[in-house]
C-alpha positions in Angstrom: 0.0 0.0 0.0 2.6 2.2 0.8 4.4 1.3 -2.4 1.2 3.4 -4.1 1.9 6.3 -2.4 4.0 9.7 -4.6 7.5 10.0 -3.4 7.3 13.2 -2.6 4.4 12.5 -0.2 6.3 10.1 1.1 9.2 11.7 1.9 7.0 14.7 3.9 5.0 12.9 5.6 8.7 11.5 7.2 9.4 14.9 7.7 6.3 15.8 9.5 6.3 12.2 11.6 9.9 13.0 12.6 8.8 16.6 13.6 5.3 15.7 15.7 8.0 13.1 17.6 10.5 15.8 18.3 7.5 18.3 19.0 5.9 15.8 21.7 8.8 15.2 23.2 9.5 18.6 23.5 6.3 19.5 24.7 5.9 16.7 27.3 9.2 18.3 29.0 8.3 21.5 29.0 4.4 21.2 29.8 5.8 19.1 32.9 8.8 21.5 34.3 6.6 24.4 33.4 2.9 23.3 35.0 5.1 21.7 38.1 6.9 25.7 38.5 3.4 26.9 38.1 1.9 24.7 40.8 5.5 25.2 43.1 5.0 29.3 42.5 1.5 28.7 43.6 2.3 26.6 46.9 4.9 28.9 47.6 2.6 32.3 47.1 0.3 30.3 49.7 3.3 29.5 52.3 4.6 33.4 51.7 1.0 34.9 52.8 0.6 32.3 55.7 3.3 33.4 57.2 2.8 36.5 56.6 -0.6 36.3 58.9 1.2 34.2 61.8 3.8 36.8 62.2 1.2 39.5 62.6 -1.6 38.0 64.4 -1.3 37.8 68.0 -3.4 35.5 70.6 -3.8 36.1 74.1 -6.1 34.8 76.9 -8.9 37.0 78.7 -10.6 36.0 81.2 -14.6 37.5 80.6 -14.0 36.9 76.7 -11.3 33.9 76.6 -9.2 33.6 73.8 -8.4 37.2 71.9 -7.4 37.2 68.3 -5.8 40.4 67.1 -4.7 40.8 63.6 -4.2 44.3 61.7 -4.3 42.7 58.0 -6.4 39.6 58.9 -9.5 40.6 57.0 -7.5 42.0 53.8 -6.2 38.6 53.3 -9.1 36.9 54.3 -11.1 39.2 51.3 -8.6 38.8 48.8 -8.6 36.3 45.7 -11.7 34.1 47.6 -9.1 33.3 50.1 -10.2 31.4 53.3 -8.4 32.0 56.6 -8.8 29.9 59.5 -7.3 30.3 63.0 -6.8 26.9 64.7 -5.7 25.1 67.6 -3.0 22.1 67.4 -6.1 19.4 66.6 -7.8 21.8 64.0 -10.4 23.2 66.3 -11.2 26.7 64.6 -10.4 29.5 66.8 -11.1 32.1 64.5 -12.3 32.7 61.2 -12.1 35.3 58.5 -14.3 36.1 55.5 -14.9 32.3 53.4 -17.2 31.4 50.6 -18.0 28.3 52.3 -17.7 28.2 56.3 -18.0 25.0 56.7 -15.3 24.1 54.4 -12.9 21.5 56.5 -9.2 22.6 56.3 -8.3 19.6 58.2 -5.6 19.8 61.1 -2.5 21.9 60.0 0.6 20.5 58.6 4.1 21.7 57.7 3.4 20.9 53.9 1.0 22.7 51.7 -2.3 20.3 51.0 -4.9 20.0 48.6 -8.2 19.6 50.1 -11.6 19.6 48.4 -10.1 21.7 45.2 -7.8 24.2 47.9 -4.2 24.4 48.9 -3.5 24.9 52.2 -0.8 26.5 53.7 -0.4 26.0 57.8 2.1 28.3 59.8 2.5 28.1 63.6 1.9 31.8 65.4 4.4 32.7 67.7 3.5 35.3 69.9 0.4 33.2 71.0 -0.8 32.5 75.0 -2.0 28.5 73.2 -0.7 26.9 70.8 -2.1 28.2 67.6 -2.1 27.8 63.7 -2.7 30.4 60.8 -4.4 28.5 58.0 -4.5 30.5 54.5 -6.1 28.2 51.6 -6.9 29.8 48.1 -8.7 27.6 45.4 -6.8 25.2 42.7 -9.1 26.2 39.8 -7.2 29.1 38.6 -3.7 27.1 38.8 -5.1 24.1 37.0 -6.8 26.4 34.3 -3.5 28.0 33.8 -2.1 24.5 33.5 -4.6 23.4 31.0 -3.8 26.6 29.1 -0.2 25.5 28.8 -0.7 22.2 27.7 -3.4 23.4 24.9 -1.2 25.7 23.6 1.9 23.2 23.7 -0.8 20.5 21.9 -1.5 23.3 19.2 2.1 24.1 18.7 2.7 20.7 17.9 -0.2 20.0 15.5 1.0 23.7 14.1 4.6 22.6 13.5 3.9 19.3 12.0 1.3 20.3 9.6 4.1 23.7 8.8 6.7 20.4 8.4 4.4 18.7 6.5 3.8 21.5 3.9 7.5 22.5 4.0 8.8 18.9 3.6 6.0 18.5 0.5 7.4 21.8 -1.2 11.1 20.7 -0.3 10.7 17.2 -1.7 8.5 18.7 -4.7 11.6 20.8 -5.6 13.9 17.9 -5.4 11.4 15.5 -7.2 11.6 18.3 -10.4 14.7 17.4 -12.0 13.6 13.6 -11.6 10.2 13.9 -12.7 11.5 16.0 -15.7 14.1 12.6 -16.4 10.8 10.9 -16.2 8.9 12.6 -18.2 11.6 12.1 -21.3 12.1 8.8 -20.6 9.0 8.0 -21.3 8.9 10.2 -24.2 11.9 8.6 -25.8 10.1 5.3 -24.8 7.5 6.0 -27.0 8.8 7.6 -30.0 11.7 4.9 -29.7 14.4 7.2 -30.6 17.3 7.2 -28.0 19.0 9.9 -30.2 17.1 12.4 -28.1 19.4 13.8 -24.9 18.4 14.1 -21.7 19.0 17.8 -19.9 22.6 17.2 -17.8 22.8 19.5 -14.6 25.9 21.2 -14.1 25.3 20.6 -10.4 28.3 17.5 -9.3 24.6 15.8 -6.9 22.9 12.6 -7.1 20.0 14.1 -9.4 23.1 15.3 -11.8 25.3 12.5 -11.7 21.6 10.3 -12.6 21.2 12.8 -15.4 24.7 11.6 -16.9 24.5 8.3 -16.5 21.2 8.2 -18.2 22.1 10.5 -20.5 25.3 7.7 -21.0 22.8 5.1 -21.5 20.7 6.6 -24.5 24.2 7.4 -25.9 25.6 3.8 -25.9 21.8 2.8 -26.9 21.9 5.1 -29.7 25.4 3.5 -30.7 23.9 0.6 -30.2 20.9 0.8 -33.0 23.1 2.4 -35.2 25.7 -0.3 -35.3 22.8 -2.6 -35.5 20.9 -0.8 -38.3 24.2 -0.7 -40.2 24.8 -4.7 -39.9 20.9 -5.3 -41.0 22.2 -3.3 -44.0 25.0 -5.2 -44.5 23.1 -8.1 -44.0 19.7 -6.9 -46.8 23.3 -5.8 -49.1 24.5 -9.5 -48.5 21.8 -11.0 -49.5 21.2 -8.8 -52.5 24.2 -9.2 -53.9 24.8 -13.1 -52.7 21.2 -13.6 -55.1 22.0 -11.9 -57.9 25.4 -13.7 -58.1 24.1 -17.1 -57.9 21.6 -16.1 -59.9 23.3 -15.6 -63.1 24.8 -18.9 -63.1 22.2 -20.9 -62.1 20.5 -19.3 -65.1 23.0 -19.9 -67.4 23.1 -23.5 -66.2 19.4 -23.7 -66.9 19.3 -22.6 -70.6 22.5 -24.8 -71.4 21.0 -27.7 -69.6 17.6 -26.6 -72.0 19.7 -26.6 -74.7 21.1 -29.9 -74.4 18.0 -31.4 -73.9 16.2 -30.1 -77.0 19.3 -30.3 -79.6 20.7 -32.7 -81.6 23.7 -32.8 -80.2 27.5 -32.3 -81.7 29.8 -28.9 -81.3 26.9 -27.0 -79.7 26.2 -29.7 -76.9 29.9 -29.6 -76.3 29.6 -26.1 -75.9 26.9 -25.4 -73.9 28.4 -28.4 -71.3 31.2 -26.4 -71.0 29.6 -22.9 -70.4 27.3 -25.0 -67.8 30.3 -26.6 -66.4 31.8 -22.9 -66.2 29.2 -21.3 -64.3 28.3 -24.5 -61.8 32.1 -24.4 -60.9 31.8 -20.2 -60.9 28.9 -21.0 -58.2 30.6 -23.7 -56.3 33.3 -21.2 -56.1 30.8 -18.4 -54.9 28.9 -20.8 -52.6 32.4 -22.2 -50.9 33.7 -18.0 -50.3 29.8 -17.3 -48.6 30.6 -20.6 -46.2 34.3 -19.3 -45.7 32.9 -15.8 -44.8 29.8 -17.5 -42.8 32.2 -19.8 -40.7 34.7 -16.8 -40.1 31.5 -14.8 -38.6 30.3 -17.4 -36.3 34.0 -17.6 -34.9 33.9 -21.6 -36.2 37.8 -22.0 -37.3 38.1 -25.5 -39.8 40.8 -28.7 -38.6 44.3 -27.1 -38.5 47.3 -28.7 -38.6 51.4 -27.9 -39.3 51.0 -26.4 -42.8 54.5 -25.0 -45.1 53.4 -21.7 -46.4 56.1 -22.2 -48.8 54.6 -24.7 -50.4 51.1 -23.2 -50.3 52.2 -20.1 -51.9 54.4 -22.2 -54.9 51.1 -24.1 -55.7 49.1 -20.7 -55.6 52.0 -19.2 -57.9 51.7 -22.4 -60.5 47.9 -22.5 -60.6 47.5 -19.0 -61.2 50.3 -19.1 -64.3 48.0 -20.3 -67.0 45.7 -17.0 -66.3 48.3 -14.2 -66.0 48.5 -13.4 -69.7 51.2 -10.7 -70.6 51.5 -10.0 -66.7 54.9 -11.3 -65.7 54.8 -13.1 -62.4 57.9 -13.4 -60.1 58.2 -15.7 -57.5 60.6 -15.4 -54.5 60.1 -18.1 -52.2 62.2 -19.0 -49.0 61.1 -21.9 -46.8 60.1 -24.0 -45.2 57.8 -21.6 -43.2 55.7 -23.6 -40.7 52.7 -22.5 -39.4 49.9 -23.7 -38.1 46.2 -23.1 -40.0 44.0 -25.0 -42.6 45.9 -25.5 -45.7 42.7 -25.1 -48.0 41.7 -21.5 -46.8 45.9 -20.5 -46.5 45.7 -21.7 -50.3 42.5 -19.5 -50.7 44.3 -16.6 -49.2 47.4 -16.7 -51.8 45.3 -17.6 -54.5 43.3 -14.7 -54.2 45.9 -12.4 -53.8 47.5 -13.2 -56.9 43.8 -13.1 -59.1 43.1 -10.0 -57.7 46.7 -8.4 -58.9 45.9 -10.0 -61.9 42.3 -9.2 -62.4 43.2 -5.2 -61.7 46.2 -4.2 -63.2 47.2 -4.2 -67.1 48.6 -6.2 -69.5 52.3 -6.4 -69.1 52.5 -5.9 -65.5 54.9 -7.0 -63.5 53.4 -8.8 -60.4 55.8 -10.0 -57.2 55.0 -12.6 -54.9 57.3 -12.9 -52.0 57.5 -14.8 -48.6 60.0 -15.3 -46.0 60.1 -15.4 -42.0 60.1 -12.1 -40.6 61.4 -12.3 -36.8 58.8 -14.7 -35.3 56.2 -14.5 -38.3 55.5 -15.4 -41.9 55.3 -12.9 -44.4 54.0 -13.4 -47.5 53.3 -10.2 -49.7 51.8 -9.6 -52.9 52.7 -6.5 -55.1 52.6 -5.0 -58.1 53.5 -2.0 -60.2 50.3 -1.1 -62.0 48.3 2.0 -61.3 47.3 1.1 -57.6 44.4 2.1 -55.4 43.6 5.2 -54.6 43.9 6.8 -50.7 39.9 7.0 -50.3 39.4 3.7 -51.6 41.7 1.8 -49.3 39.4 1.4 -46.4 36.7 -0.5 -48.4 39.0 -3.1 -50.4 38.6 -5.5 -47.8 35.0 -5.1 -47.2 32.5 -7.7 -49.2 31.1 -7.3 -52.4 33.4 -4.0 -53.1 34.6 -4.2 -57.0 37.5 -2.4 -57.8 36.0 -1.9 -61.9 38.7 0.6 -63.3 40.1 1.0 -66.5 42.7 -0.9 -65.5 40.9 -4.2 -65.1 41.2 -6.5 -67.7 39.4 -10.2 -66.9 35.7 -9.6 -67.7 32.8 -10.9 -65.6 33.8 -8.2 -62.6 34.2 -10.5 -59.9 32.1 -11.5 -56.7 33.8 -8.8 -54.9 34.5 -11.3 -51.7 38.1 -12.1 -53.1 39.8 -9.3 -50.4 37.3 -10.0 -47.7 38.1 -13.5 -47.9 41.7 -12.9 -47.2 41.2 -10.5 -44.1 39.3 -13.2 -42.9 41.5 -16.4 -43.3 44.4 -13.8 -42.1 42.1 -13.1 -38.9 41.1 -16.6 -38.3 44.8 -17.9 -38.6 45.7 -15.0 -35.5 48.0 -12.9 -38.3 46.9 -9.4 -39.9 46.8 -8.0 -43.6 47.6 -4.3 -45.0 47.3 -2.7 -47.9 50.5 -0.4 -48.6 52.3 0.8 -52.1 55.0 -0.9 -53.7 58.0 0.4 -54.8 57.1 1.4 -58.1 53.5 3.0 -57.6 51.6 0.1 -57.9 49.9 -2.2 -54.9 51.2 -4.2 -51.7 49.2 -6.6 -49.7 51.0 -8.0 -46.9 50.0 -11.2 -44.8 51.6 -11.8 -41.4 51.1 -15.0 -39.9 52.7 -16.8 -36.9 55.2 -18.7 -37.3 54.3 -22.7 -35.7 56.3 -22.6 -33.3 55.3 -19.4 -31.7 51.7 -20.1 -32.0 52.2 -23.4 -30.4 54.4 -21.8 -27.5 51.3 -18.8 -27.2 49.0 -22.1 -26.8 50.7 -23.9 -24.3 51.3 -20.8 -22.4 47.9 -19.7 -22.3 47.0 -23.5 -21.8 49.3 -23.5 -18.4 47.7 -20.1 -17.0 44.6 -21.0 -17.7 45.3 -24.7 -15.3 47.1 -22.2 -12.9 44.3 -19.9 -12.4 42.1 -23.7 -12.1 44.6 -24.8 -9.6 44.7 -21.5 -7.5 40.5 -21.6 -7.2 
C-alpha cells in the first residue's frame, strides 16, 4: 500500500512524523517542568501569605472573653482572591475565622506541607507570639492554577499539531523541488520510450549531486543505446546488401546452367552440346566457387575455425603461384620463395588466401605488368606479400578493399565478368582466423602491396601452451 503512495508525499510525511515526535517530546518536558513551577509558585505564594498572617496575628487569653485574636491585615487577606483564613488550635479546632465562601469548608488539622483539600491548597504556619498553641491557615482555590495548567498544555498541543502540519507542507514543497529534476528525467524517458528514438538527450545539470550524476548516466545510457541501433541498423544493411548481392550472383549462373542444360535437352547434339556443357560446367564451378567464399565468410562470422594442422606456407604459396600461371597473360609473375615456413592453419583457406591475392593483382592491373610474390620469415612470423607495379588504389578507396562485395572496376581491369567482390574480404578473414593481420600499402614502383603476417608454428604453439598452463594455474589457484 505504501508502495502506491508519490514520493514526494512520502518523503514529507517522514518529515512531518519525525517533527510531531521531536515536537511531543519537547512538549511533554516542557508542559511538565513548566505546569510543576506553576503549581510550586503557587504553593509557595500560599506559604509566603501564611506566614505572613502568623507573624502579625497575635493570641492572648482573657478571662470575661477567653481567647483574643488580634490581627491588623487579617481581614484583607481573608477578602482577597476568595481566600479562606482559619485560626486553629493544634487538633484543628477553629479558633477564629475570616471572610470564606464556604464556612463550613474542612481545612483539616494543619501540617508543615502545603495540601490539597476539596479543590484548595492549604498552607499551615505556627503563630508565635500566642498564650495556646495556635495555627494560621490560608487556603486559596486550585481552579485558577489548573486552568493556567490546561492553558499551557493546549497551547503546547497546538504548537505541535501547528509545527507538523508547517513540516508537512514545508517537507511537501522541499521534496517537490527535489522530485523536479527527476520527474522532468521521467517525463523524457518516457517520451523517448515512446517515439523509440534514443537519439534524443536528456537535460545534464551542471550541479556535481545525485540528481546530476543520474542525469549523466542516463544521459550515458541513450548514448551507448543510440550507438547501439546504429551499429545494428548498419549490420541489417549489411546483411539486406548481403543477400542482394549473394542472389544476384548465384543467380546468373544458375541461369545460365538452366538454358545450357535446356539446350542440351532439346538439340541434336555435336559442337553445340559440347559447348553449352562447357559454359554450364563454367558457371556451376563459378557458383561452387561463390557458394564455398559465402561458407568461408559464414564460418569466419560465427568464430567456427576449420581442422588445422602444421601447414609450409612455402609450399602453399608455390602451388598458388603455379595454378594461377596459366591465367596471367602478358603480366609477368615473379616468385621469390624462401622456406620451409611452418605455421599452423587450414591448408585449403591458406591456399585460398594466396590464391586470391595473386587473381586479384591480376584481375586489376594491365597487360604487361609486373606482379611480385614474396614470402619469407620475418622475426617470429611469416610474411607473405603480394605486389605489383600497375596503377594502384587510390587513398579514399583503401578502407573499403577489404569489405565484401566492393569491385575495384577501373580502367585498369582487364578479366571480364567483374568478380564476386568477396576475393579481399576472404583474405582478411582467413588472415584473422589464422591470429595474423593484412595491410594494404604501395610498392616500390606506384603500384599495390598486400601484406600477410602469420605466426610462425612454433610461436603459435608456444602462445597455446602458455595460455593452456595459465589457464590450469588460475584452475589450480581456485
Amino acid at each position: 500500500m505504501l508502495e502506491r503512495v508519490p514520493v514526494r508525499w512520502r518523503i514529507a510525511g517522514i518529515c512531518a512524523a519525525l517533527t510531531f515526535a521531536i515536537l511531543v517530546v519537547f512538549a511533554l518536558v516542557l508542559g511538565s517542568l513548566v505546569g510543576d513551577r506553576i503549581r510550586n509558585d503557587r504553593e509557595q505564594e500560599l506559604q509566603d501569605a501564611a506566614t505572613a498572617l502568623a507573624a502579625e496575628t497575635r493570641i492572648g487569653v482573657d478571662l470575661l472573653h477567653g481567647v483574643v485574636i488580634e490581627s491588623p491585615q487579617f481581614r484583607d487577606f481573608a477578602m482577597a482572591d476568595d481566600a479562606i483564613i482559619r485560626v486553629v488550635d493544634s487538633s484543628g479546632r477553629t479558633l477564629a475565622r475570616g471572610a470564606s465562601t464556604d464556612p463550613s469548608t474542612d481545612l483539616g488539622p494543619p501540617s508543615s506541607e502545603v495540601e490539597r483539600r476539596d479543590g484548595l491548597g492549604v498552607a499551615s504556619k505556627p503563630i508565635d507570639d500566642s498564650a495556646v498553641p495556635a495555627y494560621v491557615q490560608y487556603a486559596r482555590p486550585n481552579a485558577t492554577v489548573e486552568a493556567t495548567v490546561d492553558r499551557l498544555w493546549f497551547f503546547l498541543g497546538a504548537g505541535v499539531l501547528g509545527g507538523t502540519l508547517l513540516a508537512l507542507l514545508a517537507g511537501f514543497g522541499v521534496a517537490d523541488r527535489a522530485m523536479r529534476p527527476i520527474a522532468s528525467l521521467t517525463a523524457l524517458a518516457r517520451e523517448i520510450a515512446t517515439t523509440r528514438d534514443p537519439s534524443r538527450r536528456l537535460p545534464v545539470r551542471s550541479a556535481d549531486d545525485e540528481i546530476g550524476e543520474l542525469a549523466r548516466t542516463m544521459d550515458g545510457m541513450l548514448e551507448a543505446l543510440d550507438s547501439t541501433r546504429s551499429e545494428r541498423e548498419r549490420a541489417f544493411e549489411r546483411q539486406r546488401e548481403f543477400v542482394a548481392d549473394a542472389s544476384h550472383e548465384l543467380r546468373t549462373p544458375l541461369t545460365s546452367v538452366q538454358a545450357n542444360l535446356e539446350l542440351l535437352r532439346d538439340g541434336d547434339g555435336g559442337e553445340d552440346d559440347r559447348e553449352a556443357i562447357d559454359s554450364a560446367l563454367a558457371s556451376t564451378r563459378r557458383m561452387s566457387r561463390l557458394v564455398s567464399d559465402l561458407l568461408l565468410l559464414a564460418r569466419a562470422d560465427a568464430g567456427r575455425r576449420a581442422a588445422r594442422t602444421v601447414v609450409d606456407l612455402a609450399g602453399v604459396a608455390r602451388g598458388a603461384h603455379d595454378e594461377v600461371l596459366p591465367i596471367a597473360g602478358e603480366r609477368i609473375i615473379r616468385a621469390r620463395i624462401e622456406g620451409p615456413l611452418e605455421v599452423r592453419g587450414n591448408p585449403d583457406e591458406l591456399h585460398r588466401l594466396v590464391l586470391n591475392l595473386l587473381e586479384n593483382a591480376i584481375r586489376h592491373t594491365p597487360l604487361e605488368t609486373t606482379v611480385s610474390l614474396t614470402a619469407g620469415p620475418k622475426g617470429r612470423e611469416a610474411l607473405i606479400e603480394v605486389a605489383d607495379d600497375g596503377p594502384g588504389i587510390p587513398a579514399e578507396r583503401r578502407q573499403q578493399v577489404f569489405e565484401r562485395f566492393v569491385r575495384g572496376e577501373g580502367p585498369a581491369d582487364t578479366v571480364g565478368g567483374g568478380g564476386s567482390g568477396l576475393g579481399l574480404a576472404i583474405v582478411r578473414a582467413v588472415a584473422q582466423a589464422h591470429d595474423g593481420s593484412v595491410e594494404l600499402g604501395e610498392s616500390d614502383q606506384g603500384g599495390a602491396r598486400f601484406s600477410v603476417r602469420l605466426p610462425l608454428a612454433l610461436e603459435a604453439d608456444g602462445a597455446s601452451a602458455a595460455s593452456e598452463e595459465a589457464g590450469a594455474a588460475l584452475f589450480r589457484g581456485a
